[in-house]
PyMOL CGO cylinders between C-alpha atoms (Angstrom):
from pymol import cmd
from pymol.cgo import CYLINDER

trace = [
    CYLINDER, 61.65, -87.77, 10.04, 59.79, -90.76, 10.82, 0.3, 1, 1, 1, 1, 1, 1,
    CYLINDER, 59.79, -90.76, 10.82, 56.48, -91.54, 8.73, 0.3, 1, 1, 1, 1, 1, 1,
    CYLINDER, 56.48, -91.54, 8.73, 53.93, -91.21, 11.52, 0.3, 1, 1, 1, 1, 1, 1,
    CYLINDER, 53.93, -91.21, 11.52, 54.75, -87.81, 12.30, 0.3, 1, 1, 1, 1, 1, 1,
    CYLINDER, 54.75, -87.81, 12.30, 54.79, -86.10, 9.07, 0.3, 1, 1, 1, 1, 1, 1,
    CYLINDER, 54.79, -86.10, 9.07, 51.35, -88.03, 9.06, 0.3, 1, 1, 1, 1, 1, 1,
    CYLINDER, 51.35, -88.03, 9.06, 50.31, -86.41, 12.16, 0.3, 1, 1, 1, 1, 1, 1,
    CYLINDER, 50.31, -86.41, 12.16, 51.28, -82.87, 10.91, 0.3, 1, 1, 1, 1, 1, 1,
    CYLINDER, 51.28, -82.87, 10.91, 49.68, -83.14, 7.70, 0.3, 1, 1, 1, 1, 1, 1,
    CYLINDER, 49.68, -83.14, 7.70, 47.19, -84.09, 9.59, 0.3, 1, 1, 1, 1, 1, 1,
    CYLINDER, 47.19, -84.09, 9.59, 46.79, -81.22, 12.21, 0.3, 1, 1, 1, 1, 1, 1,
    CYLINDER, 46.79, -81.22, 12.21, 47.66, -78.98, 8.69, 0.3, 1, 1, 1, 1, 1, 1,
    CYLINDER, 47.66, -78.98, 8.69, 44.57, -80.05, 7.53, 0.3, 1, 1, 1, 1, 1, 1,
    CYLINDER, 44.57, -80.05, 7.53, 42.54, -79.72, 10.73, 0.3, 1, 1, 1, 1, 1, 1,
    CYLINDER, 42.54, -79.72, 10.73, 43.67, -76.26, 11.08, 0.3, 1, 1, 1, 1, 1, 1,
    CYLINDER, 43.67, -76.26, 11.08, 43.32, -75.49, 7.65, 0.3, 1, 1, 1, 1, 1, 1,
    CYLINDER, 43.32, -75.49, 7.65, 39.88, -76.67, 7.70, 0.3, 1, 1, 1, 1, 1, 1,
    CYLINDER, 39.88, -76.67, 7.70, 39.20, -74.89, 10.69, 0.3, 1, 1, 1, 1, 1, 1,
    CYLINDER, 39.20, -74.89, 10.69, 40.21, -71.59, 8.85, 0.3, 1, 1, 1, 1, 1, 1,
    CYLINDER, 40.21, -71.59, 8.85, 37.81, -72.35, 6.14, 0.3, 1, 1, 1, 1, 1, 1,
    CYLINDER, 37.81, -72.35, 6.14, 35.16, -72.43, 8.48, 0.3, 1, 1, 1, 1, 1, 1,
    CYLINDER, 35.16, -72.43, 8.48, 35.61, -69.61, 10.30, 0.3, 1, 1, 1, 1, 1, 1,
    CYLINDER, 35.61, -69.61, 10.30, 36.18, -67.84, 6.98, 0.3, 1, 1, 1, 1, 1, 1,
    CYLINDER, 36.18, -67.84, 6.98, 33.29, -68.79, 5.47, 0.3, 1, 1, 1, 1, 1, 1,
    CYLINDER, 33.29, -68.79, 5.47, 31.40, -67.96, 9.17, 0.3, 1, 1, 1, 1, 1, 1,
    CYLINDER, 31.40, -67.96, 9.17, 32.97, -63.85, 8.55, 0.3, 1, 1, 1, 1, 1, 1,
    CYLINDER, 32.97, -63.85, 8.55, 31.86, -63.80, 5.14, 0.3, 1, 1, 1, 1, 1, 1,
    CYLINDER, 31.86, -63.80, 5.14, 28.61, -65.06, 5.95, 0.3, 1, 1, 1, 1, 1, 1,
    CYLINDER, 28.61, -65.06, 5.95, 28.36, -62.73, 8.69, 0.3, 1, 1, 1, 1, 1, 1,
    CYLINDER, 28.36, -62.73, 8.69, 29.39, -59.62, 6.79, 0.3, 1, 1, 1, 1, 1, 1,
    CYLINDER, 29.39, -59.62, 6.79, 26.99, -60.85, 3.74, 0.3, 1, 1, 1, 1, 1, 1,
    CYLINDER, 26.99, -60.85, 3.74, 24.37, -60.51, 6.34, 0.3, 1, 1, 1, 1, 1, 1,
    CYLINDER, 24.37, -60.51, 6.34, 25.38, -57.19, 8.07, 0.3, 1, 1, 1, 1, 1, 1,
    CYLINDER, 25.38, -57.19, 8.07, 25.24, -55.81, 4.00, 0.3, 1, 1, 1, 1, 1, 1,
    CYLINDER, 25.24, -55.81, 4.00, 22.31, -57.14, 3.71, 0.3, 1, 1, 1, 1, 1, 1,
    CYLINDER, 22.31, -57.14, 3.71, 20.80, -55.54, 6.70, 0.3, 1, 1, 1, 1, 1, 1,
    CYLINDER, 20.80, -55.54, 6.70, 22.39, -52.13, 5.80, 0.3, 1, 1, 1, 1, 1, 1,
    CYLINDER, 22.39, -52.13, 5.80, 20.87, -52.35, 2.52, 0.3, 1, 1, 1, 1, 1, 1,
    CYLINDER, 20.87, -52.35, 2.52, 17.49, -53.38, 3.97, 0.3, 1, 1, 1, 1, 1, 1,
    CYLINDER, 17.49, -53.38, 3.97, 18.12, -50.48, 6.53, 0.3, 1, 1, 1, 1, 1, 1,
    CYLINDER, 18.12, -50.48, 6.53, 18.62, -48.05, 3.52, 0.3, 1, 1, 1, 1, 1, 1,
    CYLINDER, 18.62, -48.05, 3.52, 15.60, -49.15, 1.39, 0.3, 1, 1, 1, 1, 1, 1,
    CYLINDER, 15.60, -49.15, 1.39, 13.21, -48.96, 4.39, 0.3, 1, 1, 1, 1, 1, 1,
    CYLINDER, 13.21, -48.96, 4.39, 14.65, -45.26, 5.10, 0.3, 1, 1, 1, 1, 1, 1,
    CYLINDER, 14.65, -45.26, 5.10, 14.14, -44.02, 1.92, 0.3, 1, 1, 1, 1, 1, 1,
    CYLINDER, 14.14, -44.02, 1.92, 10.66, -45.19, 1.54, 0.3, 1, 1, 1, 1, 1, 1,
    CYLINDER, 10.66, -45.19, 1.54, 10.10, -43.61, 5.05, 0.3, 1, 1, 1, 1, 1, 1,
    CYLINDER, 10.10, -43.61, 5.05, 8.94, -40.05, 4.83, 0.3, 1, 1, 1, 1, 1, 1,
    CYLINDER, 8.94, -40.05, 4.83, 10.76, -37.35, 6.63, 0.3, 1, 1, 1, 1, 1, 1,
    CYLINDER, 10.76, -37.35, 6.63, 9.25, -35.18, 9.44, 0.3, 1, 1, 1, 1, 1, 1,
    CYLINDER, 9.25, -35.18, 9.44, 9.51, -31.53, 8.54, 0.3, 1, 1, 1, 1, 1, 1,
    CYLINDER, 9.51, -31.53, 8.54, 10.58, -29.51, 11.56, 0.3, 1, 1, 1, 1, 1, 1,
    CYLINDER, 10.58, -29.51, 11.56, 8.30, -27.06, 11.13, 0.3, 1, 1, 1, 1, 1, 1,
    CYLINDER, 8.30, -27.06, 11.13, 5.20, -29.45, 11.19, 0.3, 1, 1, 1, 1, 1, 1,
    CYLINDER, 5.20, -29.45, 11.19, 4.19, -27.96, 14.44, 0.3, 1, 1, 1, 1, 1, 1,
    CYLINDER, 4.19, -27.96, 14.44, 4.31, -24.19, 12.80, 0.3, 1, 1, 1, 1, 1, 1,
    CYLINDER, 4.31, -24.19, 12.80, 1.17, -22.18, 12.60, 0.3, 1, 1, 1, 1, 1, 1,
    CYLINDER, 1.17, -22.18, 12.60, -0.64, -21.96, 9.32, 0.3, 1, 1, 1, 1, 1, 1,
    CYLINDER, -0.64, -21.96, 9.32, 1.35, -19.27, 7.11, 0.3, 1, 1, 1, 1, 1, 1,
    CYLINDER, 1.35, -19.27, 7.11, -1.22, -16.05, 6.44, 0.3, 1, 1, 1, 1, 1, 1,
    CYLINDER, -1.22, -16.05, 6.44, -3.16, -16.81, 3.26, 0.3, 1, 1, 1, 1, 1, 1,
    CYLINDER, -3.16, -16.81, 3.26, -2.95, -13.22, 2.58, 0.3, 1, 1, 1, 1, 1, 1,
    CYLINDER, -2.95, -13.22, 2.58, -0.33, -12.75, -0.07, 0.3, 1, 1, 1, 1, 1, 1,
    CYLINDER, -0.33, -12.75, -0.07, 1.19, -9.31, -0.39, 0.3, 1, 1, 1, 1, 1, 1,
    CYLINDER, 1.19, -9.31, -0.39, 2.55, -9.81, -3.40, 0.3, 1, 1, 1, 1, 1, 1,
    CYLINDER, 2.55, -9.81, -3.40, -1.09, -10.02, -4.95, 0.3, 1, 1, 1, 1, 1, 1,
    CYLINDER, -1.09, -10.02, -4.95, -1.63, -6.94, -3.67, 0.3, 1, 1, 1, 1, 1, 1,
    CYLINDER, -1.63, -6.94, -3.67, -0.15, -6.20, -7.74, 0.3, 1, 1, 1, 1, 1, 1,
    CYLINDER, -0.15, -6.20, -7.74, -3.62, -7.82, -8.61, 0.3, 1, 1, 1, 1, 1, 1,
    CYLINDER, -3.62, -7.82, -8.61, -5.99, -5.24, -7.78, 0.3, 1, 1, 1, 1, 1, 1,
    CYLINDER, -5.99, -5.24, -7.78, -6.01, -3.13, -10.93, 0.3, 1, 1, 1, 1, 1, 1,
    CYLINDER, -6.01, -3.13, -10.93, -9.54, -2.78, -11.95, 0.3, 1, 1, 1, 1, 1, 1,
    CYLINDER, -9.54, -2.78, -11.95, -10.98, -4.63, -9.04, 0.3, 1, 1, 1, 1, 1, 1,
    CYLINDER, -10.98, -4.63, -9.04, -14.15, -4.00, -7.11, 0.3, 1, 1, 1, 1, 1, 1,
    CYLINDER, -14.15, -4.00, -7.11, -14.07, -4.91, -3.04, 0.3, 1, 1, 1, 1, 1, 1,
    CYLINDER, -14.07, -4.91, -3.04, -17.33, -4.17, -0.43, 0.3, 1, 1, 1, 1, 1, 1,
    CYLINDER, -17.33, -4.17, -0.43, -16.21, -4.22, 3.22, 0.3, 1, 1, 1, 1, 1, 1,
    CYLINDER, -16.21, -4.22, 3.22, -17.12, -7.09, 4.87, 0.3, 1, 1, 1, 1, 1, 1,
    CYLINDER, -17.12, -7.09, 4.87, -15.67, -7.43, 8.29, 0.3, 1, 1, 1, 1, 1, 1,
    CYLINDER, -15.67, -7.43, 8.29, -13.65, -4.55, 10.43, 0.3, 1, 1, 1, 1, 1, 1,
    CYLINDER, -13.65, -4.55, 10.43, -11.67, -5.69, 14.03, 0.3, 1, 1, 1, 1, 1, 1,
    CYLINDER, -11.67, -5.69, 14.03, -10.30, -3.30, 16.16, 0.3, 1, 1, 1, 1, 1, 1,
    CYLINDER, -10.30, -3.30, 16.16, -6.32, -4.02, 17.54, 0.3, 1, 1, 1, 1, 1, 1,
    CYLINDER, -6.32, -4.02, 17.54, -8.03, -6.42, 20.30, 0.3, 1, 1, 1, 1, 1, 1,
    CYLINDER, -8.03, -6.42, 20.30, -9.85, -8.35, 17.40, 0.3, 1, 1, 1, 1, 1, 1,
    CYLINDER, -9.85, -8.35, 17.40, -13.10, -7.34, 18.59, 0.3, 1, 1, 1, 1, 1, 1,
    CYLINDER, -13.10, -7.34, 18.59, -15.75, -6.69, 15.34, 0.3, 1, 1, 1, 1, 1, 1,
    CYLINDER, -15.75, -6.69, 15.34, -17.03, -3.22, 14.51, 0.3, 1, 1, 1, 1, 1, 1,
    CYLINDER, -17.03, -3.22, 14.51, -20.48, -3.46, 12.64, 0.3, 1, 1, 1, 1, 1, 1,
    CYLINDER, -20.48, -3.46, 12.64, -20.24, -2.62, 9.09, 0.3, 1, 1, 1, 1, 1, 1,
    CYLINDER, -20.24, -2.62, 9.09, -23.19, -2.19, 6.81, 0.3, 1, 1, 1, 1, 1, 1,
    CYLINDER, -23.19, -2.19, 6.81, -23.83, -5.21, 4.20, 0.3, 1, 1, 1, 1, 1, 1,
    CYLINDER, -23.83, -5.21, 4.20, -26.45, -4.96, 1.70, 0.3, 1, 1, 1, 1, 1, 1,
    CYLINDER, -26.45, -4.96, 1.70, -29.85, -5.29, 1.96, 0.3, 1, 1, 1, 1, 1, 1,
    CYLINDER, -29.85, -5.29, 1.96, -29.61, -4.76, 6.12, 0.3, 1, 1, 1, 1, 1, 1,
    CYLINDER, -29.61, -4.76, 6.12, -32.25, -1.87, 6.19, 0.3, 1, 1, 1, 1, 1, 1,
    CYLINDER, -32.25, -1.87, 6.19, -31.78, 0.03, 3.44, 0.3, 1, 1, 1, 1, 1, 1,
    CYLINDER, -31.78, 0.03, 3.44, -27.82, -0.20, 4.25, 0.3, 1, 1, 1, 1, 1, 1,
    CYLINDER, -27.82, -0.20, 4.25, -25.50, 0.35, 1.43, 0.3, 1, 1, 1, 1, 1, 1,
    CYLINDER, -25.50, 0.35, 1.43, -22.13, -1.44, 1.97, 0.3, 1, 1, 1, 1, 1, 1,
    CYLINDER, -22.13, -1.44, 1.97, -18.69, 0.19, 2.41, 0.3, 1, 1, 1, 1, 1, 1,
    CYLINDER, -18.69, 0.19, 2.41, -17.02, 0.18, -1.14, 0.3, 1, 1, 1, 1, 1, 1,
    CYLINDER, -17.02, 0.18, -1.14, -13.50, 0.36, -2.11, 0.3, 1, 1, 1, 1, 1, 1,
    CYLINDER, -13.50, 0.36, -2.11, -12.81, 0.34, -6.35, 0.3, 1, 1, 1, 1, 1, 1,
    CYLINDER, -12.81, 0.34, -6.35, -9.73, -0.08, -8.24, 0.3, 1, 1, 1, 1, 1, 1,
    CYLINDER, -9.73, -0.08, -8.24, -9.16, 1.56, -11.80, 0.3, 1, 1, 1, 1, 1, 1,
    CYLINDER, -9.16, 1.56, -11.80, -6.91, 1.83, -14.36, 0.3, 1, 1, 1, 1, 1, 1,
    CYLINDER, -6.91, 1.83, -14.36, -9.20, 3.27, -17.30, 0.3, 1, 1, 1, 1, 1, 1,
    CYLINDER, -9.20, 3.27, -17.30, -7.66, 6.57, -17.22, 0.3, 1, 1, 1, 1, 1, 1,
    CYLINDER, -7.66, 6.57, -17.22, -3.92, 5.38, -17.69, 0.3, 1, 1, 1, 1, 1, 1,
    CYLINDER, -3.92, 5.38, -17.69, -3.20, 6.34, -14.02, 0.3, 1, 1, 1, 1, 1, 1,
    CYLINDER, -3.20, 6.34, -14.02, -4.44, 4.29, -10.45, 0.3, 1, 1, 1, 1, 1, 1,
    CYLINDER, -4.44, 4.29, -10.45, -7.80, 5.71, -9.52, 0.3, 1, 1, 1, 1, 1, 1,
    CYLINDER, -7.80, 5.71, -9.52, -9.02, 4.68, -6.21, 0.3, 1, 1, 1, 1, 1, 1,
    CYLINDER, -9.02, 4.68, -6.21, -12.90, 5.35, -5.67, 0.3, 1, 1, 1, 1, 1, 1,
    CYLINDER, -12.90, 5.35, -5.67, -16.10, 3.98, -3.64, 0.3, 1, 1, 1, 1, 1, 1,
    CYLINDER, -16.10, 3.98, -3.64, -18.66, 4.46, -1.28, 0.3, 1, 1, 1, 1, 1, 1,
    CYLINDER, -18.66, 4.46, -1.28, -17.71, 5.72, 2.35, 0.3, 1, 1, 1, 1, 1, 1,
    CYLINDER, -17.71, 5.72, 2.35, -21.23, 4.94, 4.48, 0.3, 1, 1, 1, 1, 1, 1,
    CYLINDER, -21.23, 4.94, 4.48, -22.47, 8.38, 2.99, 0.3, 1, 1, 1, 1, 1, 1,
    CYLINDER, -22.47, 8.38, 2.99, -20.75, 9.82, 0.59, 0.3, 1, 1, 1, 1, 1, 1,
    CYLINDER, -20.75, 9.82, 0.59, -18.38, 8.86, -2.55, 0.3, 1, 1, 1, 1, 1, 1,
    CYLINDER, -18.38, 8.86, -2.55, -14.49, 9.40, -2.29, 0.3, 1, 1, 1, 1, 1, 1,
    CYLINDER, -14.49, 9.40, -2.29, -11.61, 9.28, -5.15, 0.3, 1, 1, 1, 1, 1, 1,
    CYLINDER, -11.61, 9.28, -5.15, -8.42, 9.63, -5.19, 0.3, 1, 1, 1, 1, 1, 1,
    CYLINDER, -8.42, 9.63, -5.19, -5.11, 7.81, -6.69, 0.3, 1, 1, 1, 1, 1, 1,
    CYLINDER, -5.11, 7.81, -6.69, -3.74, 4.59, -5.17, 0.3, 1, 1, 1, 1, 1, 1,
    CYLINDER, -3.74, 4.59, -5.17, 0.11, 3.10, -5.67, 0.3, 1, 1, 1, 1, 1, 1,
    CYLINDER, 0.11, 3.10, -5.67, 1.07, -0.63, -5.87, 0.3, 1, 1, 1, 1, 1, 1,
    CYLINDER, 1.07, -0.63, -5.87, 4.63, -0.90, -4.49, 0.3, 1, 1, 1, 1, 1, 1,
    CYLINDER, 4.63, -0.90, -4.49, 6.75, -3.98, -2.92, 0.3, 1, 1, 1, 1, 1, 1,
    CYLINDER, 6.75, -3.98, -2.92, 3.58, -5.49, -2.35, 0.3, 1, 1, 1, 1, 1, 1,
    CYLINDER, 3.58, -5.49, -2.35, 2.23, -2.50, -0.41, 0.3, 1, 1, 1, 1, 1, 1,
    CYLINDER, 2.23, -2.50, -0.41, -0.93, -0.76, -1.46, 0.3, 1, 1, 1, 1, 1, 1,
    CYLINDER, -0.93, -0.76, -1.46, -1.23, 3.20, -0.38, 0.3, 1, 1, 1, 1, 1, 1,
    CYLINDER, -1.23, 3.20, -0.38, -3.68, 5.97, -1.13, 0.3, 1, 1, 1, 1, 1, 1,
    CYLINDER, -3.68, 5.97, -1.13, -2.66, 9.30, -1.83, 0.3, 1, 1, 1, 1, 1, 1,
    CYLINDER, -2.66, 9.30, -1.83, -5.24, 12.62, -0.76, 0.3, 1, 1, 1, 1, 1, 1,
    CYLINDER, -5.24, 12.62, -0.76, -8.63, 11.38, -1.08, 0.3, 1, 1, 1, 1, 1, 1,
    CYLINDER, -8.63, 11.38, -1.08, -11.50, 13.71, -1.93, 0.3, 1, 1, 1, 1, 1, 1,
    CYLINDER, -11.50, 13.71, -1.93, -15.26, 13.02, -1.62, 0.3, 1, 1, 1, 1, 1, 1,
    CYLINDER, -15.26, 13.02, -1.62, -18.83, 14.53, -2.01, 0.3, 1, 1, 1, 1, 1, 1,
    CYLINDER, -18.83, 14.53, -2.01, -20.61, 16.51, 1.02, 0.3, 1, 1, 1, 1, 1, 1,
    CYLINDER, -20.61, 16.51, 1.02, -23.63, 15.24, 1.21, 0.3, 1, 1, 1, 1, 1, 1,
    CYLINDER, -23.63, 15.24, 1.21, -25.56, 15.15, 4.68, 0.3, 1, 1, 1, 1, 1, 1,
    CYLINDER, -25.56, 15.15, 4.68, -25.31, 12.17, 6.20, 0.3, 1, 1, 1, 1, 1, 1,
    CYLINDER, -25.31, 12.17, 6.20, -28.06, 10.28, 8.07, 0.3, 1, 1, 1, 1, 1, 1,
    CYLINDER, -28.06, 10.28, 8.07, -27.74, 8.56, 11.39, 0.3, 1, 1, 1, 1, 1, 1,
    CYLINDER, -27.74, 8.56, 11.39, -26.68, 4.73, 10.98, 0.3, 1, 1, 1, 1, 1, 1,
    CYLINDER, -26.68, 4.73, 10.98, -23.94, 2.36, 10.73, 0.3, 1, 1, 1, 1, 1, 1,
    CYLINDER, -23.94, 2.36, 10.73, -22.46, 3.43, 7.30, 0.3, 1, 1, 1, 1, 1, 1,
    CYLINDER, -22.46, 3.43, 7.30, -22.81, 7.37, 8.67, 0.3, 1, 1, 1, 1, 1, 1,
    CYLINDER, -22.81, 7.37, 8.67, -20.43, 6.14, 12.19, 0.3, 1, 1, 1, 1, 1, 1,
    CYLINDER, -20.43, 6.14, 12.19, -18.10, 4.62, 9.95, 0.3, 1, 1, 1, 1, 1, 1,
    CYLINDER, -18.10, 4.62, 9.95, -17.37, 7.12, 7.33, 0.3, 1, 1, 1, 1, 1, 1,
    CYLINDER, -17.37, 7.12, 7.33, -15.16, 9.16, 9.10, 0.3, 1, 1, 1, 1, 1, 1,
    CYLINDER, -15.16, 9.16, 9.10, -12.82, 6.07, 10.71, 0.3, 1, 1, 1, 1, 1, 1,
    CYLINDER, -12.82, 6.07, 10.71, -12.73, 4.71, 6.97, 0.3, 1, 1, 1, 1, 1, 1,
    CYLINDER, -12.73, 4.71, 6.97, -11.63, 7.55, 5.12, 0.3, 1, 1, 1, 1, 1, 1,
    CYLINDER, -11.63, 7.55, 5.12, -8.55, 8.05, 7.87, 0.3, 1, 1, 1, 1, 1, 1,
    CYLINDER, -8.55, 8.05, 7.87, -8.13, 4.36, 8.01, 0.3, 1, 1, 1, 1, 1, 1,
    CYLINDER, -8.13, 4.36, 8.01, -6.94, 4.38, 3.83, 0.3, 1, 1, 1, 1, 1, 1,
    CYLINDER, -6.94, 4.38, 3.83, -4.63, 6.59, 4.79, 0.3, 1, 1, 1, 1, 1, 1,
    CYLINDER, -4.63, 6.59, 4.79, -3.24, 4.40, 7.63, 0.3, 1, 1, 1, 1, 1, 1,
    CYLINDER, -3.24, 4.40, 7.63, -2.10, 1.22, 5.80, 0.3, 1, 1, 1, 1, 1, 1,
    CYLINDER, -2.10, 1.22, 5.80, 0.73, -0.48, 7.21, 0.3, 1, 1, 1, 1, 1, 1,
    CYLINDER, 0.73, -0.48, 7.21, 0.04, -3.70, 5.24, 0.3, 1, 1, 1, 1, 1, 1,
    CYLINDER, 0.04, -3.70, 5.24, -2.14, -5.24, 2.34, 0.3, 1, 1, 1, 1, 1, 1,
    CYLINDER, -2.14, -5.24, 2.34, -2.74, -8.50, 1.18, 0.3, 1, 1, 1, 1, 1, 1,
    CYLINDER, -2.74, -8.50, 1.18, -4.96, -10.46, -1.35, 0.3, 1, 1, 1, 1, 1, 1,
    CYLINDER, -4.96, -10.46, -1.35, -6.12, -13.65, -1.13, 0.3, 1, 1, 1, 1, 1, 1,
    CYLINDER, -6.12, -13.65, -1.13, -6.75, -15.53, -4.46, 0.3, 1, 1, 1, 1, 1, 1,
    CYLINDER, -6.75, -15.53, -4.46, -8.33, -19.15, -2.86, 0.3, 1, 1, 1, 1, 1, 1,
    CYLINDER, -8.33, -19.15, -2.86, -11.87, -18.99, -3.07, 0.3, 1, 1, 1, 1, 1, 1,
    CYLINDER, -11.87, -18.99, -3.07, -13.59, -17.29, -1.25, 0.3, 1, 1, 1, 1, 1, 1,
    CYLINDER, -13.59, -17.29, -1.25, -11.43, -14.17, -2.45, 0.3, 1, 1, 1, 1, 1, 1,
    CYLINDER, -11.43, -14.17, -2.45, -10.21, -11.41, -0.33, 0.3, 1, 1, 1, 1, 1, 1,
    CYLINDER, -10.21, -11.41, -0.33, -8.73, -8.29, 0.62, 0.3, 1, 1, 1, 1, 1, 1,
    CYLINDER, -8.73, -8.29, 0.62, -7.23, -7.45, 3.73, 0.3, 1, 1, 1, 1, 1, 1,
    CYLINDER, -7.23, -7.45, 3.73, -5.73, -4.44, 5.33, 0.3, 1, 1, 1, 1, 1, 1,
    CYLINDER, -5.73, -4.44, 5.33, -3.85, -3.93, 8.23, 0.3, 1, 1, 1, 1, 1, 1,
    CYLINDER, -3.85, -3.93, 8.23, -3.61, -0.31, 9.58, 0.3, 1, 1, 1, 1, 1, 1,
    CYLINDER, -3.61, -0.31, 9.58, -0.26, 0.74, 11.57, 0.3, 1, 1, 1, 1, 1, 1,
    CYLINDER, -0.26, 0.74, 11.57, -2.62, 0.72, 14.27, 0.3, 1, 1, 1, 1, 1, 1,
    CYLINDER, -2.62, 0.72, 14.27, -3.29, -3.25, 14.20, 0.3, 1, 1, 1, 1, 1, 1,
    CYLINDER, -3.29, -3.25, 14.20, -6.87, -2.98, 12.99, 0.3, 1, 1, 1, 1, 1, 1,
    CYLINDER, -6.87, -2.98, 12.99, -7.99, -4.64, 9.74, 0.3, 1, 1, 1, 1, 1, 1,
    CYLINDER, -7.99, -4.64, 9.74, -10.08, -4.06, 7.06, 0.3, 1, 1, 1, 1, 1, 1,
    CYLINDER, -10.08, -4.06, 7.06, -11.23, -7.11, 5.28, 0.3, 1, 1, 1, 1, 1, 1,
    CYLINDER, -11.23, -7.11, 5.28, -12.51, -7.14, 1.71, 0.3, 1, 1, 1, 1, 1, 1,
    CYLINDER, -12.51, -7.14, 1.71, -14.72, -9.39, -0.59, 0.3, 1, 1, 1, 1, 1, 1,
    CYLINDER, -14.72, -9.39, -0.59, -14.86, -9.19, -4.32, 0.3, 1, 1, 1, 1, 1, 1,
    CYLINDER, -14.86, -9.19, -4.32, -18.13, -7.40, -5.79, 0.3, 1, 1, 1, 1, 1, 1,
    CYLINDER, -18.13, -7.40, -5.79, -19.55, -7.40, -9.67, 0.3, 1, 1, 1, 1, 1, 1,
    CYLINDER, -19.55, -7.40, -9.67, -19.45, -4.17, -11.58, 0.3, 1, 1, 1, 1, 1, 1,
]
cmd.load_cgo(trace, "trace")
């Protein structure tokens, strides 16, 4: 084979070989690149925080049942009373005209759950249960006295039946403190905390 045209091949050889090279060096280049992007990609993901589906959830009921195990030698006044409809009934507080506010109290001093307090008129005990998170009364008694015409007088009736009525009971522990009961009716009874 002549001279010239094993030149000419080893030439093209080259040319083509060169060629290959580049384009080689071109992919890996490319796919150094595409890593790098995916590993950008991942970094910035991480960092990024997710979105919880249930952002967009109501607020879950501070009221805890479980707490309800919490009441043991507690003291609670009545604070606030809604009907089903969530419309307030008036409840005595202290210091309104001579008003002495509903009472509910929690003992264990005797070895056994004593529930006691102060209806609107007259005093009431009884025993009380802590179960699966679900406060019940068993047969309350209470004194006879007379009762006078007012707020606490309207209400002692409704509250006695009421603590026999609980569907559910919850406690919440964040300040401010309460208790809550909801009667199988849908009204509810809510508590604060009061000093011995």
């Amino acid at each position: 084979m002549p001279t010239h045209f094993l030149r000419a091949y080893a030439l093209r050889r080259a040319r083509s070989s060169s060629s290959f090279l580049s384009r080689r060096k071109e992919a890996l280049s490319l796919a150094s690149r595409a890593c790098a992007f995916v590993a950008a990609a991942s970094v910035v993901a991480g960092c990024a925080l997710p979105t919880h589906p249930d952002a967009s959830a109501p607020p879950t009921d501070p009221y805890n049942p479980a707490a309800t195990q919490l009441l043991d030698d507690t003291q609670w006044q009545l604070t606030s009373w809604t009907d089903a409809s969530g419309q307030p009934r008036a409840v005595p507080h202290a210091g309104e005209s001579d008003a002495r506010p509903i009472t509910l109290d929690f003992s264990t001093a005797s070895g056994h759950r004593q529930a006691s307090g102060f209806s609107g008129c007259n005093r009431f005990a009884g025993t009380y249960d802590l179960k699966d998170g679900k406060l019940t009364f068993g047969p309350l008694a209470g004194t006879r006295m007379a009762c006078m015409s007012g707020t606490g007088a309207a209400l002692e009736r409704p509250y006695l039946d009421a603590l026999s009525h609980v569907a559910k009971s919850g406690v919440q522990m964040n300040p401010p403190q309460a208790l809550q009961l909801t009667l199988d009716d849908g009204q509810v009874l809510t508590f604060s905390p009061r000093a011995k």
